[in-house]
N, CA, C and O atoms as a GROMACS GRO file, in nm:
protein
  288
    1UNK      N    1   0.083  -0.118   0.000
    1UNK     CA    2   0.000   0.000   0.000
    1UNK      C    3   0.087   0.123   0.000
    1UNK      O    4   0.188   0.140   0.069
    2UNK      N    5   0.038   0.204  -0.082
    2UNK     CA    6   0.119   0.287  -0.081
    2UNK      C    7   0.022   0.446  -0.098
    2UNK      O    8  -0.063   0.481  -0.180
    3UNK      N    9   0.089   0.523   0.035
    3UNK     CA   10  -0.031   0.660   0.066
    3UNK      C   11  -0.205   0.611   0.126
    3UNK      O   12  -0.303   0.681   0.150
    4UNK      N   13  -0.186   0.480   0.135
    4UNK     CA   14  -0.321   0.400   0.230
    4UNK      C   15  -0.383   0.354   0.100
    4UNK      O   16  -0.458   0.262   0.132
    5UNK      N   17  -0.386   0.365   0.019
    5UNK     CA   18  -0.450   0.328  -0.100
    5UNK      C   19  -0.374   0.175  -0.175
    5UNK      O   20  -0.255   0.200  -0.194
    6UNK      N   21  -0.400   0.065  -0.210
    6UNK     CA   22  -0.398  -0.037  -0.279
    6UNK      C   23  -0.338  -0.020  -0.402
    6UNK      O   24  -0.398   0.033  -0.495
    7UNK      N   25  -0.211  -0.067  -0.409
    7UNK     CA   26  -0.132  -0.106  -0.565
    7UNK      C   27  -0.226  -0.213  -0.621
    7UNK      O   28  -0.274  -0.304  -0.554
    8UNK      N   29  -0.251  -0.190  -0.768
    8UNK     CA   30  -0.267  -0.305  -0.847
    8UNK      C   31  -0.181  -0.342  -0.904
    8UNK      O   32  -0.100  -0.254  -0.936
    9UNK      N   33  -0.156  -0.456  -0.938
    9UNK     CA   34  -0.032  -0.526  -0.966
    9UNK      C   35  -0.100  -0.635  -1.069
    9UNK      O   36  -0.184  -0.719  -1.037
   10UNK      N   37  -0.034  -0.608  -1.231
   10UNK     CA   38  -0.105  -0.667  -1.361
   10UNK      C   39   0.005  -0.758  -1.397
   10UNK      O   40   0.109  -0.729  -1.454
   11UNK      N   41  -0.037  -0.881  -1.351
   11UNK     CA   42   0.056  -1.001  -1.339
   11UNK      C   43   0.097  -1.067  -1.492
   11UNK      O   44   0.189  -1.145  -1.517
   12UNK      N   45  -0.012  -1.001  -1.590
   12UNK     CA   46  -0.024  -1.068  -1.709
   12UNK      C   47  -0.013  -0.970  -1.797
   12UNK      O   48  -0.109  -0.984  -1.873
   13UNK      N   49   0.053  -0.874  -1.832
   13UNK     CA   50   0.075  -0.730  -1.900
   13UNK      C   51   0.183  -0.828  -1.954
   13UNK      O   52   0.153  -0.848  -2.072
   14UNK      N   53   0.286  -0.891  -1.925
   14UNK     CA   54   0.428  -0.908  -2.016
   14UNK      C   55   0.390  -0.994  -2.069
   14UNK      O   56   0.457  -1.017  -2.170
   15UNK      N   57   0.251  -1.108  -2.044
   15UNK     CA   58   0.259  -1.208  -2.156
   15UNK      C   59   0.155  -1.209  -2.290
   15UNK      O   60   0.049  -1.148  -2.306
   16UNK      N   61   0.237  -1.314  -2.394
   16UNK     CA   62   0.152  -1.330  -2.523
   16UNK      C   63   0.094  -1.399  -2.516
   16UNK      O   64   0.086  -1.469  -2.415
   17UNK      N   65   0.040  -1.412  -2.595
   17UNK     CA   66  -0.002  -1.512  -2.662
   17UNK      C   67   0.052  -1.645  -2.771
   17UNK      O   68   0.102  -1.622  -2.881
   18UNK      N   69   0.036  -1.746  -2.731
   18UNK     CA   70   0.144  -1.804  -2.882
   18UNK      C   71   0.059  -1.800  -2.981
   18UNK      O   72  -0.062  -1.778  -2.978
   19UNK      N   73   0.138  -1.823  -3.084
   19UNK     CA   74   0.106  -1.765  -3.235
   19UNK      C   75   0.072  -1.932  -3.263
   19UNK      O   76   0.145  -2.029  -3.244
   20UNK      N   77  -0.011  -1.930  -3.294
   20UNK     CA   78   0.014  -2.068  -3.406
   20UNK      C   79   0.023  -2.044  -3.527
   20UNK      O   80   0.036  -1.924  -3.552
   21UNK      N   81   0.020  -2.155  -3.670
   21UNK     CA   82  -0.005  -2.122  -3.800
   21UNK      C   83  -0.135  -2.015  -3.833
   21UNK      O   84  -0.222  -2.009  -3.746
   22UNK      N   85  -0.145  -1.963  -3.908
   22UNK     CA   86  -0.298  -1.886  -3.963
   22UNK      C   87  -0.415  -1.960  -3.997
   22UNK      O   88  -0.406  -2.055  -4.076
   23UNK      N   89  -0.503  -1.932  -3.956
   23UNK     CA   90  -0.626  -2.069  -3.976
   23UNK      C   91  -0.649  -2.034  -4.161
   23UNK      O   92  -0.640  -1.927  -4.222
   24UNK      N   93  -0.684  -2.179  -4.212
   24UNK     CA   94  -0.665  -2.180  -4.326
   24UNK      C   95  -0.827  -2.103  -4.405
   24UNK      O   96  -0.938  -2.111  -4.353
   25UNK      N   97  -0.799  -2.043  -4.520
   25UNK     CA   98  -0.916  -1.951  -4.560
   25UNK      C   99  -1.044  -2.074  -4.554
   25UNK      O  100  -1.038  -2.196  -4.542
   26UNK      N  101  -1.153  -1.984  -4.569
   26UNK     CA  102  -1.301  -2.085  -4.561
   26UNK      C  103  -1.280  -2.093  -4.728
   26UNK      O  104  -1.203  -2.011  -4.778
   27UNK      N  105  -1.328  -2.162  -4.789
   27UNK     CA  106  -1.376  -2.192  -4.933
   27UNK      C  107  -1.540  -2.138  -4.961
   27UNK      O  108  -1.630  -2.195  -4.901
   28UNK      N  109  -1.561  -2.057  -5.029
   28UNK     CA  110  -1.696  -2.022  -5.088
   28UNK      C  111  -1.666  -2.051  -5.260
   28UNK      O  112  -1.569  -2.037  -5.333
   29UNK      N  113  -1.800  -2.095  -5.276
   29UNK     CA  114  -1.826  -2.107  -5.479
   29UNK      C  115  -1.774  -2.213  -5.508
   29UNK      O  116  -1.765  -2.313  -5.437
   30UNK      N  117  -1.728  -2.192  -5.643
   30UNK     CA  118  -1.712  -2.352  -5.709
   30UNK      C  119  -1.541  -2.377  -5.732
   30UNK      O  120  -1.478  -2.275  -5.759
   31UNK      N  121  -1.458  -2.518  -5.723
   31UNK     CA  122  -1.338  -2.516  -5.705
   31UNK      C  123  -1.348  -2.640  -5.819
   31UNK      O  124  -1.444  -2.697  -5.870
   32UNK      N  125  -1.244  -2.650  -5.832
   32UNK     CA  126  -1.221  -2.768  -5.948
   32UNK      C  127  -1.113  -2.904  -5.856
   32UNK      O  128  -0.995  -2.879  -5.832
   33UNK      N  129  -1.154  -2.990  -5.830
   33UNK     CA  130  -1.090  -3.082  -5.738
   33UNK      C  131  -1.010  -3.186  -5.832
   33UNK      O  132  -1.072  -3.288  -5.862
   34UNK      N  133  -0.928  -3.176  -5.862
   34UNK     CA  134  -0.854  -3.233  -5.930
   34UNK      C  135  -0.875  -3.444  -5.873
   34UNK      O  136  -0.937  -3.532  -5.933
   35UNK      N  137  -0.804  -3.454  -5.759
   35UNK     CA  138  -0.824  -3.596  -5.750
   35UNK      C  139  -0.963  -3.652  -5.777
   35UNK      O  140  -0.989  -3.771  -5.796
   36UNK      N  141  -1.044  -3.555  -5.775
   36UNK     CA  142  -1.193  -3.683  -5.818
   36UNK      C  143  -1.213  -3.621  -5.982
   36UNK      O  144  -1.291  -3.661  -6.069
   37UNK      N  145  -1.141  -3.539  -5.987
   37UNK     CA  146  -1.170  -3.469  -6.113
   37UNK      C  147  -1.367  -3.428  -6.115
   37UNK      O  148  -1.453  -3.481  -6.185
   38UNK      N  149  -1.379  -3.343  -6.035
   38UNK     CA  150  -1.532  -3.317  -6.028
   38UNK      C  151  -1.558  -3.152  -6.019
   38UNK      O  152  -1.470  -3.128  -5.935
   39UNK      N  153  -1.618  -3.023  -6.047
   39UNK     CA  154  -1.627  -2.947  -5.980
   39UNK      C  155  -1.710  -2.890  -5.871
   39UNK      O  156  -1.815  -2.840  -5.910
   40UNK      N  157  -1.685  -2.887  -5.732
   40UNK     CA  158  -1.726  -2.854  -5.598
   40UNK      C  159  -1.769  -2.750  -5.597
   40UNK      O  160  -1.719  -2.657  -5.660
   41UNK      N  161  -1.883  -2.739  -5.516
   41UNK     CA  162  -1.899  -2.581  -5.454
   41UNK      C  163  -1.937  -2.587  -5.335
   41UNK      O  164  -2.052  -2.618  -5.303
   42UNK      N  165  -1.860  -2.564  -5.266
   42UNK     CA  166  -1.825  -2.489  -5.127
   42UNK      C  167  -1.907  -2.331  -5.102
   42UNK      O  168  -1.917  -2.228  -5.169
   43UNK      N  169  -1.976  -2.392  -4.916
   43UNK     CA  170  -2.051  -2.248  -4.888
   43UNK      C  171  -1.983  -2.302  -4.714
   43UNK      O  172  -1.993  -2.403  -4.644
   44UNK      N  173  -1.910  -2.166  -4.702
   44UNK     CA  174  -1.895  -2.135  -4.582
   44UNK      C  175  -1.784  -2.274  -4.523
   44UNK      O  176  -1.827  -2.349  -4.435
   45UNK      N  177  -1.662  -2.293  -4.576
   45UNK     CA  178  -1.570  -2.382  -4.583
   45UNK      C  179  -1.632  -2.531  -4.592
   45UNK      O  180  -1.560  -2.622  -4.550
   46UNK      N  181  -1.766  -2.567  -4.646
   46UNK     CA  182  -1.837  -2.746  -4.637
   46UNK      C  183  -1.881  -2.725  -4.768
   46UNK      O  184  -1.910  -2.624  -4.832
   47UNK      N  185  -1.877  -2.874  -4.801
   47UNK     CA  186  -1.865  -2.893  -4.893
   47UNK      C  187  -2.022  -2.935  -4.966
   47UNK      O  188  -2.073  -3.042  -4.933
   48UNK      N  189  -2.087  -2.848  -5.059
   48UNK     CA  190  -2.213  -2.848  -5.071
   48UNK      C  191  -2.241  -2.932  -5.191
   48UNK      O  192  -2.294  -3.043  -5.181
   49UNK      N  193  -2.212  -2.886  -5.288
   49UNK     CA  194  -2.279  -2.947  -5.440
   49UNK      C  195  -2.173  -3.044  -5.493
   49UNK      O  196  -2.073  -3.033  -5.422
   50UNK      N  197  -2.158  -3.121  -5.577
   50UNK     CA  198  -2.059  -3.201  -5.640
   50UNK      C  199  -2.134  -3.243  -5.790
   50UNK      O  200  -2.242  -3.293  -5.819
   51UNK      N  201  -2.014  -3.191  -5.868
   51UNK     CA  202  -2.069  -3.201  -6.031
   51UNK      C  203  -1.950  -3.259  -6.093
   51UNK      O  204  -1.842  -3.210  -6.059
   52UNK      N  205  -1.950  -3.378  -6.199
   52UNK     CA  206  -1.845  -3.419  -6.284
   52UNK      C  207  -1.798  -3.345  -6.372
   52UNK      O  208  -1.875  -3.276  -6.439
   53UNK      N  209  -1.667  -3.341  -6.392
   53UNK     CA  210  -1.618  -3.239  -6.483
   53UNK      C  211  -1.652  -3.286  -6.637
   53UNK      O  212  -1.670  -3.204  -6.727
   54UNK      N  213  -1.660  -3.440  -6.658
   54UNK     CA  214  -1.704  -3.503  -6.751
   54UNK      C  215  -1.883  -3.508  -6.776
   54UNK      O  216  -1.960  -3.567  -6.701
   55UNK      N  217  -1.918  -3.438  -6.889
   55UNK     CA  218  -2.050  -3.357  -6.930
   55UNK      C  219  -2.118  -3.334  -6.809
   55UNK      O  220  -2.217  -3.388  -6.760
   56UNK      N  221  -2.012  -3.201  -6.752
   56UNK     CA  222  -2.020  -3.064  -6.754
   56UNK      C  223  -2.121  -2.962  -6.853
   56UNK      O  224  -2.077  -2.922  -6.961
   57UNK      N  225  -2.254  -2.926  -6.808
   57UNK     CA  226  -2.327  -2.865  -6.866
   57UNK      C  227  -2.270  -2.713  -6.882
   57UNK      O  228  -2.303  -2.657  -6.986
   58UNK      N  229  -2.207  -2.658  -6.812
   58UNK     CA  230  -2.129  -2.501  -6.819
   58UNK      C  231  -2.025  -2.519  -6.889
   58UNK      O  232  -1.937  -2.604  -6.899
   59UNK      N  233  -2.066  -2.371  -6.959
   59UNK     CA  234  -1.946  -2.351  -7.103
   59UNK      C  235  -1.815  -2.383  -7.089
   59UNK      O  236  -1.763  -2.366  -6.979
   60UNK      N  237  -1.736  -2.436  -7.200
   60UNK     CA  238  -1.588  -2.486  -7.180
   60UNK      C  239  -1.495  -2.358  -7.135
   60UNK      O  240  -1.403  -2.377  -7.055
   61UNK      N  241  -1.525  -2.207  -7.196
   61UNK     CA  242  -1.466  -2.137  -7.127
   61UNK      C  243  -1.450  -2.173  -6.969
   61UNK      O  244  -1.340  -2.195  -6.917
   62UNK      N  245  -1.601  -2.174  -6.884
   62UNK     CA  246  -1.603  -2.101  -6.779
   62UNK      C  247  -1.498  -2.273  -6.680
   62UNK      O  248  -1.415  -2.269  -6.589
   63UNK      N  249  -1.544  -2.364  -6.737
   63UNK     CA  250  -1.491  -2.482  -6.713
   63UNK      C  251  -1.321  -2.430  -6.677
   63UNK      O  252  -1.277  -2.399  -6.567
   64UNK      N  253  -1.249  -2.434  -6.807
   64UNK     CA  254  -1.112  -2.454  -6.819
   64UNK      C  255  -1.040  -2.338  -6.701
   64UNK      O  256  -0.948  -2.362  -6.623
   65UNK      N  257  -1.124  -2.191  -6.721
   65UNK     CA  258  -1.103  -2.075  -6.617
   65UNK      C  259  -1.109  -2.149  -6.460
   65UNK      O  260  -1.034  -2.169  -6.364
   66UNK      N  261  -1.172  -2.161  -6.479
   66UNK     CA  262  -1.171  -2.254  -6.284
   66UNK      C  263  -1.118  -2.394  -6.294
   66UNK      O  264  -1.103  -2.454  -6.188
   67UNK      N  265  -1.097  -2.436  -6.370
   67UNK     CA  266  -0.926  -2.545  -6.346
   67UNK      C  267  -0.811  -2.479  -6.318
   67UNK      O  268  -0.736  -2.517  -6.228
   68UNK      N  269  -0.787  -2.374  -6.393
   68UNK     CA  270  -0.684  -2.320  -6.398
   68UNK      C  271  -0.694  -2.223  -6.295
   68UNK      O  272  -0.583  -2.193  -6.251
   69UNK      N  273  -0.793  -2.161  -6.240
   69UNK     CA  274  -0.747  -2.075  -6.143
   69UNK      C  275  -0.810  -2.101  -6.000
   69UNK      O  276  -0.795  -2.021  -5.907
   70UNK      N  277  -0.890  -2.232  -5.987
   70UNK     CA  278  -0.977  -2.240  -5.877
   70UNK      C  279  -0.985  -2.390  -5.880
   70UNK      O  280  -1.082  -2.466  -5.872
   71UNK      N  281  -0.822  -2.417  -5.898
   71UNK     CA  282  -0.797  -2.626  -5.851
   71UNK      C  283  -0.755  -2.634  -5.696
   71UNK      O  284  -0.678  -2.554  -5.642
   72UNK      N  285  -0.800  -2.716  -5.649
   72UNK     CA  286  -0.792  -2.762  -5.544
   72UNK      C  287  -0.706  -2.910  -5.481
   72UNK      O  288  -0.713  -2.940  -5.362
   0.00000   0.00000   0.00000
């Protein structure tokens, strides 16, 4: 005590926290999954719809664009 009044004393001011790795992003929309060869769509990191990449009703553009930029 110091002047009659009560020190607080913040026992936990010097420590961290440990860091772990970064939690990995959630997945939303459609991904192209290479090992089943199918394209997925993902809502909210689970795994919702499942479509064969083999007759694939969506255009070959939009197809080949999400192999190439949205494989999994």
């Amino acid at each position: 005590m110091k002047d009659g009044k009560p020190v607080q004393l913040d026992l936990f001011s010097s420590l961290t926290e440990p860091k772990g790795p970064p939690p990995a992003p959630v997945l939303n929309g459609m991904y192209y999954e290479k090992a089943t060869d199918k394209f997925v769509s993902f809502m909210l990191g689970k795994r919702h719809y499942e479509e064969p990449a083999l007759g694939c009703k969506h255009p070959k553009e939009w197809q080949n664009r999400i192999k190439r930029e949205r494989a999994i």
